[in-house]
C-alpha positions, -999 to 999 in steps of 0.1 A, spaced: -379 99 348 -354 127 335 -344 153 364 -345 192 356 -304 188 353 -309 164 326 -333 181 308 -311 213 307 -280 192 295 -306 181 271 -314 215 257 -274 223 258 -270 188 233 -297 199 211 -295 241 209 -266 252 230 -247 263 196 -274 279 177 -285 300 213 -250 311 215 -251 327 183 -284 342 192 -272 353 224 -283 358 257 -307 387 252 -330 373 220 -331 336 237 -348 356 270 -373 375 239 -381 337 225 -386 325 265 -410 359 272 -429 348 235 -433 312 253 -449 322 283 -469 347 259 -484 319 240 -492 296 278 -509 329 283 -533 327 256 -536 287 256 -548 291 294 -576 316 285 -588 299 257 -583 268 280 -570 244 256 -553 214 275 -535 205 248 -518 233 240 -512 244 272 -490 211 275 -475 221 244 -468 258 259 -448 244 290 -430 226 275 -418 250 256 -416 275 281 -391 250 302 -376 243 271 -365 281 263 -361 282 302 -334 260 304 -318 271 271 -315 308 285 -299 290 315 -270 272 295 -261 307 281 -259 320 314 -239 290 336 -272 287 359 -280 248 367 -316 248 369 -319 223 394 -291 234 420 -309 274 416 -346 258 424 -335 235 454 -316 264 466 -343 288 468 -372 263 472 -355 234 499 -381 214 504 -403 237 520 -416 274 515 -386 297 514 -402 324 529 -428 307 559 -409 272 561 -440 257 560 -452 226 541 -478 237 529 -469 274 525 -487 289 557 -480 329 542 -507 351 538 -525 354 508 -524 384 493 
C-alpha cells in the first residue's frame, strides 16, 4: 500500500520539472480538465473510465501540490482528523442540506 505522501513524492519524481516550467496556474487548468472529464465518465457511467479519471484527477492533484509546498497528507489529516471537522462525528451527524 503507497500512502497519499508517497504518491505526491511520486508525482514530484516523475513531473515536478516539467510542471515547474508550466507553472502553477496551467497545472490547476490541467487539474480543472481532469475533474471535467470524471464529470463526463460519471454521467455516461463508465466504471472504467471513471477509474481512469481519478486517477488522474489525484495525479494532477498532487502535482499542483508539489508546485505549491502543500503535503497532501499532512493538509487532509489536518482538516479531516479522524472524524468530521465540522460535527466531530463518526459518521458525520451534520444536516443534510
Amino acid at each position: 500500500m503507497v500512502t497519499i505522501r508517497e504518491f505526491q513524492e511520486l508525482m514530484r519524481a516523475l513531473y515536478y520539472e516539467r510542471d515547474s516550467r508550466r507553472g502553477i496556474e496551467r497545472t490547476f487548468m490541467w487539474l480543472v480538465q481532469e475533474v471535467g472529464e470524471l464529470a463526463r465518465a460519471i454521467m455516461k457511467n463508465d466504471r472504467e473510465n471513471i477509474e481512469e479519471e481519478v486517477a488522474d484527477v489525484l495525479a494532477w492533484l498532487a502535482s499542483l501540490c508539489n508546485l505549491l509546498g502543500i503535503d497532501m497528507e499532512s493538509a487532509a489529516l489536518k482538516k479531516y482528523p479522524g472524524r468530521c471537522p465540522k460535527c466531530g462525528s463518526i459518521p458525520c451527524r451534520c444536516d443534510l442540506k
